[in-house]
C-alpha positions in Angstrom: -16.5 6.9 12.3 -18.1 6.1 9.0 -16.8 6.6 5.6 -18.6 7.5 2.0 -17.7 6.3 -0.8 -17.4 9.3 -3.1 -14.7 11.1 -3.1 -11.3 12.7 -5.4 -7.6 12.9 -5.1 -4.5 14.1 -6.7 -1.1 13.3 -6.2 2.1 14.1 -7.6 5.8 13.6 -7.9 8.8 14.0 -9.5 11.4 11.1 -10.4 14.5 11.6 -12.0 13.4 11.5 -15.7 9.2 11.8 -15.3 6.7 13.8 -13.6 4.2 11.8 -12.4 0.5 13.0 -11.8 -2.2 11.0 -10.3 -5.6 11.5 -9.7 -8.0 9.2 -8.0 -12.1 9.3 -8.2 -14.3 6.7 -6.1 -18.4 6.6 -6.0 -20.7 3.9 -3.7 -20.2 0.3 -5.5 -21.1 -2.9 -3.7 -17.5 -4.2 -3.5 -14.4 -2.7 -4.2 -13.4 -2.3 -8.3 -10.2 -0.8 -9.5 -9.7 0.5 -12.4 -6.3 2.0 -13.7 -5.9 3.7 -17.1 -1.7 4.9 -17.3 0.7 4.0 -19.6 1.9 0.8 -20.4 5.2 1.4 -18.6 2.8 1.9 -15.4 -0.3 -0.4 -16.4 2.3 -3.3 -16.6 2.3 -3.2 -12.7 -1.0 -2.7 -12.2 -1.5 -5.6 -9.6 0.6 -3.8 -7.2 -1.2 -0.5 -7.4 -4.7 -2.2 -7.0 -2.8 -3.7 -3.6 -2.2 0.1 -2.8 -5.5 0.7 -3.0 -6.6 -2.2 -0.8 -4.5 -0.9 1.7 -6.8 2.2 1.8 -10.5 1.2 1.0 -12.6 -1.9 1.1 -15.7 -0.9 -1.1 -16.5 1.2 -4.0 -15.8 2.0 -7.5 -12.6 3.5 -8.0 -10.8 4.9 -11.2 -7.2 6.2 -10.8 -5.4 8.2 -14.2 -1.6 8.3 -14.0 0.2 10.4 -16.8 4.2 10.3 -17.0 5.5 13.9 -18.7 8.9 14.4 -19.9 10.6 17.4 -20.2 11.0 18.9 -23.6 15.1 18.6 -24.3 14.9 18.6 -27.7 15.1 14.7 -28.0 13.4 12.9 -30.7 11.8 10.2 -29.2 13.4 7.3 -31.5 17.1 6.8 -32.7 18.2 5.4 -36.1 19.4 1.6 -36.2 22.3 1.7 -38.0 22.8 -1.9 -38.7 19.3 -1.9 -39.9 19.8 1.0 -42.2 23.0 -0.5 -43.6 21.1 -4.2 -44.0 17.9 -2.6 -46.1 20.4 0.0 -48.0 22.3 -3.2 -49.3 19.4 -5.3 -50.1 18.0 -2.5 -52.1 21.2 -2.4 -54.2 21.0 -5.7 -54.5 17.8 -5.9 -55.7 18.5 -2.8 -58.5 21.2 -4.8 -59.7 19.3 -7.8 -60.0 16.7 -5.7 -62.1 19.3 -4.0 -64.0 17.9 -1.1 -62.8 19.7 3.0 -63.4 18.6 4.6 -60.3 20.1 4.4 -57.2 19.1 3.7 -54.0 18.0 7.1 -52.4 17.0 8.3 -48.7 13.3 7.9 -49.6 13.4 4.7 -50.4 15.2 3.2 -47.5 12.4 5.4 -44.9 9.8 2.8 -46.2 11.6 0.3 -43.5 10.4 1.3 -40.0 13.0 -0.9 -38.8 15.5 1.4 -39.6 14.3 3.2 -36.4 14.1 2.0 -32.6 12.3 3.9 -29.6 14.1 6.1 -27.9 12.4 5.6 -24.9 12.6 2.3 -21.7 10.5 -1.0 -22.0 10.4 -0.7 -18.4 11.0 2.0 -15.5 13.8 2.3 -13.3 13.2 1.7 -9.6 13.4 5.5 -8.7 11.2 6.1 -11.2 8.7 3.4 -9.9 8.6 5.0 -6.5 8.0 8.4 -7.8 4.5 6.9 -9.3 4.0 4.9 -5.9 4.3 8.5 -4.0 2.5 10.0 -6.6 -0.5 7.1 -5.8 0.0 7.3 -2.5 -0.7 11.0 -1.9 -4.0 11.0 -4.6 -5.4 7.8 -2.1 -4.2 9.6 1.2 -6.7 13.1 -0.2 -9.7 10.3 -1.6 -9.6 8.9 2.0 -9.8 12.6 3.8 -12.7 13.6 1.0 -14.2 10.4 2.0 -13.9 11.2 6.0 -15.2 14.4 5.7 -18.4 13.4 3.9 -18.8 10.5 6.0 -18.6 12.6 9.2 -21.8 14.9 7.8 -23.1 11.2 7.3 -23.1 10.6 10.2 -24.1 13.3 11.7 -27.4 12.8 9.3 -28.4 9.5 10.3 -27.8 9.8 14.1 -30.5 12.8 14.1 -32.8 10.5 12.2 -32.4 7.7 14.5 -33.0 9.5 17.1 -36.4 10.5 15.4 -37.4 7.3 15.2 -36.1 6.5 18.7 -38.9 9.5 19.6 -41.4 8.3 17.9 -41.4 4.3 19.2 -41.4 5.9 22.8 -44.7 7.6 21.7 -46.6 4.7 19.6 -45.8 2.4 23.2 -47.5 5.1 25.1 -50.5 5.5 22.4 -50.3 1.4 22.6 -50.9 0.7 25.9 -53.6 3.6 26.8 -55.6 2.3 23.9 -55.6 -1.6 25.3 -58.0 -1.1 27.9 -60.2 1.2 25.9 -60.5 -1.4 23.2 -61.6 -4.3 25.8 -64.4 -1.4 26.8 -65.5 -0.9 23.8 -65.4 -4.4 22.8 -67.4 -5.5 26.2 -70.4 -2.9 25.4 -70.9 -4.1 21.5 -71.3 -7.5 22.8 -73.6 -6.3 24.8 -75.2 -4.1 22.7 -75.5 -6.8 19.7 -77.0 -9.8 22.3 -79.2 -7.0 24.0 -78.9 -8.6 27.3 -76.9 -9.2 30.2 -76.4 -12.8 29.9 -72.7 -13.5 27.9 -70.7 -15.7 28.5 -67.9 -14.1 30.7 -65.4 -16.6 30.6 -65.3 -16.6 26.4 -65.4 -12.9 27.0 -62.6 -12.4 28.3 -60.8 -14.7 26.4 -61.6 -13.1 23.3 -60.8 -9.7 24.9 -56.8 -11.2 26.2 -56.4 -11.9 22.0 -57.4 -8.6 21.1 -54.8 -7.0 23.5 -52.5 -9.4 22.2 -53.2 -8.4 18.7 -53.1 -4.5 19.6 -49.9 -5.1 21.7 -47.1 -3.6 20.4 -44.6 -3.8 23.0 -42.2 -6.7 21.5 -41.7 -5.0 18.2 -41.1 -1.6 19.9 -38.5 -3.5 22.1 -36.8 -4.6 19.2 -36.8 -2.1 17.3 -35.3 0.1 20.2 -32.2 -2.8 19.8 -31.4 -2.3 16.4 -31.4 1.1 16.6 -28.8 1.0 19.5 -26.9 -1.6 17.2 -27.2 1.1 14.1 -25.9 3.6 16.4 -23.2 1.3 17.6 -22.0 0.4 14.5 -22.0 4.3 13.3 -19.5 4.8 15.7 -17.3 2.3 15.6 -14.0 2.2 13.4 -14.8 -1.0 11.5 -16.4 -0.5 7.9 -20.3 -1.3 8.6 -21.8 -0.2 5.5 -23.6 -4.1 5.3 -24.6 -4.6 8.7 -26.2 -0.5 8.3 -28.4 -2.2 4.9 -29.1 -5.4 7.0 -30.5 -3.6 9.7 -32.3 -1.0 8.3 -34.1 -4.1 6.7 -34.9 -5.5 10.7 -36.4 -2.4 11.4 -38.0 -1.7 8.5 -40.1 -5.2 9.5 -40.6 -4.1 12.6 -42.7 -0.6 11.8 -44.6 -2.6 8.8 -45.4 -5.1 12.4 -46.2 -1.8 14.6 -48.5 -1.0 11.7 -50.6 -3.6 10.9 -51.4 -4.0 14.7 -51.7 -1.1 16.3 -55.3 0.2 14.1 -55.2 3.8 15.1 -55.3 6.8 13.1 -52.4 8.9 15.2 -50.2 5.8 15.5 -50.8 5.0 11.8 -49.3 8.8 11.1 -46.3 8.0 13.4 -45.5 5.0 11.5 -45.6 6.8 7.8 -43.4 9.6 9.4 -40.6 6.4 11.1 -41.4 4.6 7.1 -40.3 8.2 5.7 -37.2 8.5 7.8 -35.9 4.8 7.0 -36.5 5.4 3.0 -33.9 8.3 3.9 -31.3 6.6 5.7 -31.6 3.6 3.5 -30.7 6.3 0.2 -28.0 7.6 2.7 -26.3 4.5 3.9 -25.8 3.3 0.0 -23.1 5.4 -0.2 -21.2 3.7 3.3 -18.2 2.1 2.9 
């Protein structure tokens, strides 16, 4: 089974202070490259999530959001530092009796110092609520990956019927191939004879130009390998190991091959055959970049 590369997911779970929500977007890259935007309690750890996500893909470009909510309790989200407050407050005093100065030190004054105020909030999460975001990945990868099956299946599905169209069409060109050797050497033997206007040619050079022309019009080796890496892009459709680089490799091979069939074989109905096999492989080749 193959897999594509594009695909969403969304996961989500519930720790004992934060909500977690994930959601996870992949599209065809040439390796794999993970990128996180959460917040810095999260993105802190962000080595370990990338090694979640290597657990579930090898290629492609993946961007996962993670947003932590709180409920709303009422709860500013900083606290007064009372020792802070109490160190500026006297300072200030100090300062207006340095000065000489009448007015005292009032509220608005000492707000200046954002010292006076810490965060109410962690520098760090707790373990349970660590594995609430790792669930929360978790589930977001496990939907990407069944998005991803799902398209790769009618990927599949695509470029089997295509292959088998080109399988068709080699089985054809052979036929065309080997019906057109003999007429060739025909024709060939009577505009010899028709240019020298006798009877008297040299039979031996004859027919040794006539065994390089088959050789020339011969298509049978590139058919037979082109047959092969069809079975290999078949075999490596169905099996469970990601082949999205062997598919691009050998759609190259055979793309070689038909340029081969057509540059030998010099006849208009195999010439057609070999635009329609050129047209098919420009199709898989735009499918298969999206194959993990």
């Amino acid at each position: 089974m193959i897999l594509s590369m594009t695909g969403f997911g969304r996961g989500e779970a519930q720790g004992n202070i934060y909500s977690i929500v994930t959601e996870t977007r992949s599209v065809n890259n040439r390796f794999l490259e993970v990128s996180i935007r959460a917040p810095k309690l999260v993105s802190l750890r962000d080595q370990e999530l990338k090694e979640v996500v290597r657990r579930y893909l090898s290629r492609g470009k993946v961007n996962i959001t993670i947003t932590l909510e709180t409920a709303d309790d009422g709860t500013a989200p900083i606290v007064v530092n009372p020792s802070q407050a109490n160190a500026y407050y006297t300072l200030l005093n100090d300062l207006r009796k340095t000065l000489k100065l009448r007015e005292t030190v009032k509220l608005q004054h000492i707000l200046q110092f954002s010292e006076i105020f810490d965060s109410n909030s962690e520098d760090t999460l707790a373990d349970e609520e660590w594995d609430a975001v790792l669930r929360s990945v978790d589930m977001a990868l496990q939907q990407l990956q069944a998005m991803r099956m799902n398209e790769g299946t009618e990927l599949e599905r695509d470029l089997k019927t295509r292959i088998e169209n080109i399988a068709g069409t080699v089985d054809g060109i052979e036929e065309k191939s080997k019906d057109r050797i003999p007429q060739e050497r025909e024709r060939l033997r009577e505009r010899v004879y028709t240019l020298l206007n006798t009877d008297e040619v040299d039979e031996q050079r004859l027919e040794l130009e006539l065994v390089l022309l088959s050789e020339k019009l011969d298509v049978t080796e590139e058919c037979v390998r082109l047959r092969s890496h069809l079975k290999f892009f078949k075999d490596t459709l169905d099996s469970d190991v990601p082949g999205g680089r062997k598919l691009n490799f050998l759609i190259q091979e055979m793309h070689r091959e038909i340029n081969t069939i057509g540059s030998k074989a010099s006849d208009t109905e195999i010439a057609r055959s070999v635009i329609g096999m050129k047209e098919e492989i420009e199709r898989i080749r735009e499918q298969i970049q999206n194959i993990e």
